[in-house]
C-alpha positions in Angstrom: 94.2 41.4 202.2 93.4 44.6 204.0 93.3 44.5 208.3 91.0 47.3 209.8 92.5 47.9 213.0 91.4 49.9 216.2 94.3 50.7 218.1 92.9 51.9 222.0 94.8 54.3 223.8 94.2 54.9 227.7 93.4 58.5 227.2 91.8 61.3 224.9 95.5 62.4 223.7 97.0 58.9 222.7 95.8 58.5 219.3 96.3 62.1 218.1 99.8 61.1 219.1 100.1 57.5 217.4 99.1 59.7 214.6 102.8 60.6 214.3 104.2 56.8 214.7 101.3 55.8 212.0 103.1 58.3 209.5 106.8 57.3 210.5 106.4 53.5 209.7 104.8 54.5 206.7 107.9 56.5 205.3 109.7 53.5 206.2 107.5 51.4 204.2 106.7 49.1 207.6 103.3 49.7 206.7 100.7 50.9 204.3 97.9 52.9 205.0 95.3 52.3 202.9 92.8 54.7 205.7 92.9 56.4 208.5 90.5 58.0 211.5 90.9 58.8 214.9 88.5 59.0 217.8 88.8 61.2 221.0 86.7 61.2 223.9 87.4 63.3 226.6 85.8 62.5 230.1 83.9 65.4 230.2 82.3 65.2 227.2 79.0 63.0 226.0 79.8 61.4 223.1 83.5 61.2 221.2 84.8 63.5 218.3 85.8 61.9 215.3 88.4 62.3 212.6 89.2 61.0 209.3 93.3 61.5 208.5 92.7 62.3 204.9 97.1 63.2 205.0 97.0 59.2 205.9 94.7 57.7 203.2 96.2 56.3 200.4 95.0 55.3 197.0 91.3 53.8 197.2 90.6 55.7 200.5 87.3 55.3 201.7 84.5 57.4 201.8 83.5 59.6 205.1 80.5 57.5 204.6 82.3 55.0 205.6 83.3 56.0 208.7 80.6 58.1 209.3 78.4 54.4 209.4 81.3 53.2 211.6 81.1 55.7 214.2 77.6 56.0 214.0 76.8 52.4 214.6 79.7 52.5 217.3 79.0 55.4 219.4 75.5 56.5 219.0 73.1 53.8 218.8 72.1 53.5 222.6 71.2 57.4 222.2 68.4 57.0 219.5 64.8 55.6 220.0 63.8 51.7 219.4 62.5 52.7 215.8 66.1 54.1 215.0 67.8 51.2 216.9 65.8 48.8 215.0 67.0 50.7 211.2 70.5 51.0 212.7 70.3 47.2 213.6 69.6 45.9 210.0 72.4 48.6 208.4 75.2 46.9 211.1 73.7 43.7 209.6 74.9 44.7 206.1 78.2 45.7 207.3 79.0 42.2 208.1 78.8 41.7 204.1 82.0 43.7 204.4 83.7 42.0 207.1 82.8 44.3 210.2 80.5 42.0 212.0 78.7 42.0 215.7 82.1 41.0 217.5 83.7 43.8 216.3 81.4 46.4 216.8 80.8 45.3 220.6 84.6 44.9 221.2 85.3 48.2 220.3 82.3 49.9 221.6 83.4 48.4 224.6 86.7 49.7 224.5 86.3 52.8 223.3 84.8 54.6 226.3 84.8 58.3 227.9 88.5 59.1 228.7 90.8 57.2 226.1 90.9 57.3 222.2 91.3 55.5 219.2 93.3 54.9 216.2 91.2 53.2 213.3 92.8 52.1 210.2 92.8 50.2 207.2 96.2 48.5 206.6 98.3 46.1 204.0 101.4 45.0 204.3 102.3 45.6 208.0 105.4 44.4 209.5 103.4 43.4 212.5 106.7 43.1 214.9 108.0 46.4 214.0 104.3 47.9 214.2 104.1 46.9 217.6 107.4 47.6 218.8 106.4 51.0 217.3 103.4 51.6 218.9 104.4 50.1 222.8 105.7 53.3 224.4 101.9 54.8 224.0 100.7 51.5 226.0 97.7 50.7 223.5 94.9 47.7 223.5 94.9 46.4 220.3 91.1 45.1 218.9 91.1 44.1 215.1 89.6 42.4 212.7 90.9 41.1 209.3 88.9 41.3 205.9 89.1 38.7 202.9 89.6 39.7 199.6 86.4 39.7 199.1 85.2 41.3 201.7 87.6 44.4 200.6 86.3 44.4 197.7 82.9 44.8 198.3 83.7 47.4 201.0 85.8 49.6 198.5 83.2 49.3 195.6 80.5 50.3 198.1 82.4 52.9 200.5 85.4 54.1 197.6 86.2 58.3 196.9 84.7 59.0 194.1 86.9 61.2 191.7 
């Protein structure tokens, strides 16, 4: 079962750092990334820059669709009109066929404000302990959600690389 967690560092720098600690406990196998983005939003700025960590993604990465949706419904929403709301609205309906429902998106739109960053990525086989430990010197909020099997699947069939 695959975890997509959002990792919520108290300013525009901390995830480009985690960055590092993400590609550590991978070499020592304490975690596999499956995929990886980052998000950085410095106070001065209106709305956040985004980054997929394609050096991160493993086999069966996902698509910058995917995370192009992601951020999309995330960040950008409140700026549109109503009619674009409302289309928006019934797209982050689907994505709760994939395991990213309302909770999620509102928690980390919430958390994910002018003057901190984030860490997104799509795990398996974490050593949660050492994960943490890992990750406590950069003083992040953790917000995550876990997908079923079947809720991977249908993600990765819909959102997959294509060769």
């Amino acid at each position: 079962m695959a975890t997509l967690s959002v990792w919520r560092f108290n300013n525009p720098e901390g995830a480009g750092r985690a960055v590092g600690i993400l590609e550590r406990l991978q070499k020592q196998d304490l975690i596999t990334v499956q995929d990886a983005a980052i998000v950085s939003w410095p106070l001065e700025r209106r709305r956040p820059k985004t980054k997929q960590l394609h050096n991160l993604a493993g086999v069966g990465a996902l698509s910058g669709s995917f995370w192009g949706l992601l951020f999309g419904l995330l960040f950008f929403v409140p700026l549109f009109g109503m009619a674009v709301g409302a289309a928006m609205g019934a797209v982050s309906g689907s994505m709760v066929d994939v395991g990213i429902d309302d909770d999620f998106i509102d928690a980390v739109r919430s958390e994910v404000q002018p003057g901190t960053s984030a860490l997104f990525v799509m795990t398996t086989d974490a050593v949660q302990d050492e994960v943490r430990a890992a990750f406590s010197e950069e003083n992040p909020k953790l917000v995550h959600t876990n997908l079923s099997g079947e809720e991977e699947a249908r993600l990765r069939d819909y959102f997959a690389e294509e060769d």
